[in-house]
PADREN-857777 format. One record per residue: x, y, z of N, C-alpha, C in turn. Coordinates in steps of 0.2 Angstrom, whole numbers, always signed. Last residue first. Layout:
((X, Y, Z), (X, Y, Z), (X, Y, Z))
...
//
This chain:
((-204, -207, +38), (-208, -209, +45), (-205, -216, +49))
((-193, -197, +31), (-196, -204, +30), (-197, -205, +37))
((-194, -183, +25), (-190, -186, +30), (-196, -192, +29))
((-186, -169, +15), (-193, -172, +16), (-189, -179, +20))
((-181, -152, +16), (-178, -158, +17), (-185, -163, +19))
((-173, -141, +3), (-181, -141, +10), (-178, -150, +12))
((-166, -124, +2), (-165, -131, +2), (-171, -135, +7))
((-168, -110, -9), (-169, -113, -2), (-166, -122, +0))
((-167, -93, -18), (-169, -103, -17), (-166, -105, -9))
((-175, -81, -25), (-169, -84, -20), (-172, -92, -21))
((-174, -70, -37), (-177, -74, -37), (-171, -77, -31))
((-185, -52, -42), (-180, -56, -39), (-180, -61, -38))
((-190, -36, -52), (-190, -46, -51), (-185, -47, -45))
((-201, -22, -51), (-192, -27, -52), (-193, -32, -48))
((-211, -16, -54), (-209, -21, -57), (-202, -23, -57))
((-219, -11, -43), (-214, -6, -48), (-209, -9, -52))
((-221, -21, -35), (-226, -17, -35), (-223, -13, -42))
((-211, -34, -37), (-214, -29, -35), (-218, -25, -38))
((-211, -51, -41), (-210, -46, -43), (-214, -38, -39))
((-200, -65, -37), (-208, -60, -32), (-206, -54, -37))
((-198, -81, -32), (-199, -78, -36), (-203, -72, -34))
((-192, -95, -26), (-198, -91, -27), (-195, -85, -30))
((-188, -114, -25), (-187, -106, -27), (-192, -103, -28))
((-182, -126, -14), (-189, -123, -18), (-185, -115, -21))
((-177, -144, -18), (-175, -135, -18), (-182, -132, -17))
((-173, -158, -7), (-175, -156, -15), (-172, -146, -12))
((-167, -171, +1), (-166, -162, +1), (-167, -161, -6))
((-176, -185, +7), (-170, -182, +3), (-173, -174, +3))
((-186, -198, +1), (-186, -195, +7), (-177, -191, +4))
((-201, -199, -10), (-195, -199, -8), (-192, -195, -4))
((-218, -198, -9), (-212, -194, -10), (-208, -197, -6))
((-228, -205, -4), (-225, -209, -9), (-219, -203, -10))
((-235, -196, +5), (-233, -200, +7), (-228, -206, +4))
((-233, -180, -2), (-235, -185, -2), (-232, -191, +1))
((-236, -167, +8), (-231, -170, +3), (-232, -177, +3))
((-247, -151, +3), (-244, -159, +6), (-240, -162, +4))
((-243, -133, +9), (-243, -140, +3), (-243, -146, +7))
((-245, -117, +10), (-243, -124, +11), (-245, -129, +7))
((-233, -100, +11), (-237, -107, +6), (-238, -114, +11))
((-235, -84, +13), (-235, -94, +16), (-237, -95, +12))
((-229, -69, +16), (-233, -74, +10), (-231, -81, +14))
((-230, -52, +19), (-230, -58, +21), (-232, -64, +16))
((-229, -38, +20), (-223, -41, +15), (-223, -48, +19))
((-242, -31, +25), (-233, -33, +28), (-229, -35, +27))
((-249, -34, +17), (-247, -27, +18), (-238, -26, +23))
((-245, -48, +8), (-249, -45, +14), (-245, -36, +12))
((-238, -52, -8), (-237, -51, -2), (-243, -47, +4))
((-252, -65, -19), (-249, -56, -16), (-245, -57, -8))
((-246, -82, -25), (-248, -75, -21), (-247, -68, -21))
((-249, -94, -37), (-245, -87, -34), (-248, -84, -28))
((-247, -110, -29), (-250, -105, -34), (-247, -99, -32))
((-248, -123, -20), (-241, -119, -22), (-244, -115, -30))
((-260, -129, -18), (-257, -123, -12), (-250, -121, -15))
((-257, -144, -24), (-260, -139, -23), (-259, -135, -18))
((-240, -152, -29), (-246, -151, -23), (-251, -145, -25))
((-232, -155, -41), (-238, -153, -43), (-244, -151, -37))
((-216, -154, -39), (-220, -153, -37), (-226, -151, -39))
((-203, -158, -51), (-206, -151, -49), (-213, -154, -47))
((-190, -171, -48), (-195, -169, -51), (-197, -162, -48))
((-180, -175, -42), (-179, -171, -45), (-186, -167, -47))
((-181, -182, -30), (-182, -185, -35), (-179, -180, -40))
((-185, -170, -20), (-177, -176, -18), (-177, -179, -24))
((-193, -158, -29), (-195, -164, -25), (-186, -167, -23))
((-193, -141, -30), (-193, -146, -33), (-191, -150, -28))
((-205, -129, -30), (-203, -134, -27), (-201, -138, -29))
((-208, -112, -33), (-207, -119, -38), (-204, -124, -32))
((-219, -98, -32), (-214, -104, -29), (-213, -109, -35))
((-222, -80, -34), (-223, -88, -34), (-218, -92, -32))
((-228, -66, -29), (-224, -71, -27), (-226, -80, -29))
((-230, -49, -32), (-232, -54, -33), (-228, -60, -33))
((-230, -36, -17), (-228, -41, -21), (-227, -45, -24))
((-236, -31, -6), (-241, -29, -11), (-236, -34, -17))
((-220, -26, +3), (-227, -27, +2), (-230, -27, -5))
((-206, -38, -2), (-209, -31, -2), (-217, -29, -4))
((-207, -53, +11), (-203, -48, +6), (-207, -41, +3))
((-204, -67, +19), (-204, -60, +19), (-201, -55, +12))
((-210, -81, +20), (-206, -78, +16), (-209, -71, +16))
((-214, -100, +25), (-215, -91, +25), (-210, -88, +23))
((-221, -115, +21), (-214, -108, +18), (-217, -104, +22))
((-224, -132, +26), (-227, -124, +25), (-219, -120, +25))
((-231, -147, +23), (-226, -141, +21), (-228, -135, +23))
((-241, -161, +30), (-242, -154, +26), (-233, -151, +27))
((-236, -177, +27), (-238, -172, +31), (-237, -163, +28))
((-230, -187, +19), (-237, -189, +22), (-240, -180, +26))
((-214, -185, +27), (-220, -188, +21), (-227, -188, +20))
((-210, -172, +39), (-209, -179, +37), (-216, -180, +30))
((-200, -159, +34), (-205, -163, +34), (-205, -167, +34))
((-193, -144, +34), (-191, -150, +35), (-198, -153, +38))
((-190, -129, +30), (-195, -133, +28), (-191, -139, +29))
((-186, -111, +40), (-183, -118, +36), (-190, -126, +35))
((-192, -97, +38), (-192, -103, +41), (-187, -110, +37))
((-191, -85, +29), (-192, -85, +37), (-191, -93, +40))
((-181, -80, +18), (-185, -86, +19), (-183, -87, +29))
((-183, -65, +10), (-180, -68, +16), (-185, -75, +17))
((-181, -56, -3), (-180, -60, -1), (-181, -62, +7))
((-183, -39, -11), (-179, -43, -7), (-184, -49, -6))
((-181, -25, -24), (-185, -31, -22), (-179, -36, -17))
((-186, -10, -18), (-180, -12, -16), (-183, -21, -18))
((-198, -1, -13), (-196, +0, -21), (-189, -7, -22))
((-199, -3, +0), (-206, -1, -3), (-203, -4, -10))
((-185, -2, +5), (-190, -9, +5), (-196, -8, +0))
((-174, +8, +1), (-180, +8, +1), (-183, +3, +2))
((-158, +11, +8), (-163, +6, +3), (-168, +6, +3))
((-148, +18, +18), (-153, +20, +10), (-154, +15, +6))
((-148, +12, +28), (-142, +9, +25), (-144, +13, +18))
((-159, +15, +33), (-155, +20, +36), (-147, +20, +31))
((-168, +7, +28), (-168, +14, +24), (-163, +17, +27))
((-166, -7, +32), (-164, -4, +26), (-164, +1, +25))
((-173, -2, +45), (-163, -4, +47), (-163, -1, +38))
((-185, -2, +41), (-181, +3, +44), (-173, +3, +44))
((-187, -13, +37), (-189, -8, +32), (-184, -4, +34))
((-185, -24, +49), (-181, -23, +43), (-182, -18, +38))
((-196, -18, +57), (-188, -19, +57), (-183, -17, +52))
((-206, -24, +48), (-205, -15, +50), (-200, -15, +51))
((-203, -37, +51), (-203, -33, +43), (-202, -28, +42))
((-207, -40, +62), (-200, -37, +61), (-200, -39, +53))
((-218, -30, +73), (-218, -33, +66), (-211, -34, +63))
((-216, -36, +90), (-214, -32, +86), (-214, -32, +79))
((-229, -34, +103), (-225, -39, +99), (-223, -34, +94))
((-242, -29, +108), (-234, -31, +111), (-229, -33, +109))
((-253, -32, +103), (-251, -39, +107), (-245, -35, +109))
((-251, -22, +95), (-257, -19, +100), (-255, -25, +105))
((-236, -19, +91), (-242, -21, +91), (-248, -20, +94))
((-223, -5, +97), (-225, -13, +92), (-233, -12, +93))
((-215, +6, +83), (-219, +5, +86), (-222, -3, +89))
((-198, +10, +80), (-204, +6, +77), (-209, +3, +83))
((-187, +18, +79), (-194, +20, +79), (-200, +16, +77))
((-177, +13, +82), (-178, +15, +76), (-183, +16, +74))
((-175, +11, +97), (-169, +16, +91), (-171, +18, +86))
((-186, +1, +98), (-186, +8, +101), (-181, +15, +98))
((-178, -9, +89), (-186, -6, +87), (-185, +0, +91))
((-168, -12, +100), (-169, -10, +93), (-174, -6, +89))
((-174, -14, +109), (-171, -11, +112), (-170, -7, +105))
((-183, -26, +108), (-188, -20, +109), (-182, -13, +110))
((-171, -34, +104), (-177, -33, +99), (-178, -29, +102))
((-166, -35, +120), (-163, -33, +111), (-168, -30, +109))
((-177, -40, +126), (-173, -34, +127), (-172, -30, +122))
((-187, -49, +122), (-190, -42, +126), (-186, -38, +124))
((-175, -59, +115), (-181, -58, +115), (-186, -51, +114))
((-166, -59, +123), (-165, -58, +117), (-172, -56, +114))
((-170, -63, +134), (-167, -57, +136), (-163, -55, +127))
((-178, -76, +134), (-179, -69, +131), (-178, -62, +133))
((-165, -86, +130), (-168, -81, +124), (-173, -77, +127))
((-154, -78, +143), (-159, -83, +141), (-163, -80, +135))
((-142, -69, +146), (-145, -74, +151), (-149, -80, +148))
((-132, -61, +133), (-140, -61, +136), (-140, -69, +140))
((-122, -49, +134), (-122, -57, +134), (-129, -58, +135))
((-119, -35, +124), (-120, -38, +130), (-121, -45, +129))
((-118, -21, +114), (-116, -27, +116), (-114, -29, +124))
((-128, -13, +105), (-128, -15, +111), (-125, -20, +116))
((-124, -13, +90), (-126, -10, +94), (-124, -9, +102))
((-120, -26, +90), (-116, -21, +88), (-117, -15, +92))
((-134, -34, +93), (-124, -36, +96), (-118, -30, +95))
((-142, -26, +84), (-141, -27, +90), (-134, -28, +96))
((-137, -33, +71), (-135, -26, +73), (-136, -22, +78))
((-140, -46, +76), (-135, -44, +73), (-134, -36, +73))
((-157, -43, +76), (-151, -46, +80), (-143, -44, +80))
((-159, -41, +62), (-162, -34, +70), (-155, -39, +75))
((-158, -50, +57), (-153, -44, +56), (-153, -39, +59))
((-165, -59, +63), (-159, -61, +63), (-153, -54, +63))
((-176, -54, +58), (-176, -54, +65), (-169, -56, +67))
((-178, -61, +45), (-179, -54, +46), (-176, -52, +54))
((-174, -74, +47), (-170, -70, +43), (-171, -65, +46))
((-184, -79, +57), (-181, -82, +56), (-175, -75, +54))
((-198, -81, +66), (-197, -74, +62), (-188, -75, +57))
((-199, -85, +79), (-202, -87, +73), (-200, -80, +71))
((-187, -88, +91), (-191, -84, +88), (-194, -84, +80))
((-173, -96, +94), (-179, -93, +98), (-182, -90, +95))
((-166, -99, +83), (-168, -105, +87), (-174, -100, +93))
((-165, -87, +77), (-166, -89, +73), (-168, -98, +77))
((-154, -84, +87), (-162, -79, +87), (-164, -84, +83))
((-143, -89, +87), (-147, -93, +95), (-153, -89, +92))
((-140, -84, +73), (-140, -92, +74), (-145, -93, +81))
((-135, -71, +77), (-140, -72, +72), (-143, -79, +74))
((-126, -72, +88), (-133, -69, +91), (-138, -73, +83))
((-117, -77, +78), (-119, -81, +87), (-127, -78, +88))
((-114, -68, +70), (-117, -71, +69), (-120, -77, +75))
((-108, -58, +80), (-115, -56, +78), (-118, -61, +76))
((-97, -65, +84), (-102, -62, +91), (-109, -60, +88))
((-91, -64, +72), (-93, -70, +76), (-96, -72, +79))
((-89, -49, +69), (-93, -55, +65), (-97, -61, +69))
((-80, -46, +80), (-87, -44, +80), (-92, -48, +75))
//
């Protein structure tokens, strides 16, 4: 069952911007509902809307589904509260070529304050502009973007963030980013 869920996690996370958060609707999908899906958007429409529907989450005016609300919900069934619960999820992976803008998205508890630290394939820690704190959106959204310098070394540095919630509990995850020579 593991195998089958992680297979779903991994081909979601190639179909779908949404990355982690959407992973776990997936995953518990395959559990849920197991079947073979034909094409990512029989993962897509189905799954996810099949999920969402189970769990009361309404979608968009577009028809789309906010899979933060996802995840709020799947956590409180497990008794965790998102609101109060400090979490993590790095929605995308950051591979750039030199010379060219960076961007993070990161899911975590609305209204929660979020910094970054970037550190570079050199070691050093990234002085770009656009890596300042932020508030989480009301939907526990946060982007950062940055440039990376043309004279940046090509290699796998780290970024770490940091986010205190609403009700002051801390958490901090890391990532691995990869800068790529043109």
């Amino acid at each position: 069952m593991l195998v089958v869920g992680w297979y779903g996690v991994v081909h979601m996370r190639r179909s779908v911007v949404g990355g982690a958060i959407v992973a776990v609707a997936v995953s518990l999908t395959v559990v849920l509902w197991p079947a073979t899906p034909t094409a990512d958007e029989d993962w897509v429409m189905g799954d996810i809307g099949r999920v969402a529907t189970a769990l009361g989450v309404e979608p968009t005016e577009e028809g789309k589904y906010d899979v933060s609300e996802i995840l709020c919900e799947v956590l409180a069934r497990l008794d965790i509260d998102c609101s109060t619960s400090c979490f993590i999820r790095f929605d995308n992976a950051v591979d750039v070529y030199r010379g060219n803008t960076a961007c993070l998205q990161i899911s975590t508890v609305p209204g929660s304050v979020c910094s970054i630290l970037v550190t570079l394939p050199s070691g050093r820690t990234s002085t770009a502009s656009g890596l300042s704190k932020q508030t989480a959106s009301s939907s526990g959204t946060v982007i950062w973007s940055w440039l990376v310098s043309g004279n940046t070394g090509p290699g796998k540095g780290t970024i770490q963030v940091t986010t205190t919630t609403p009700d002051g509990e801390s958490c901090t995850a890391e990532t691995e980013w990869i800068v790529r020579q043109k």
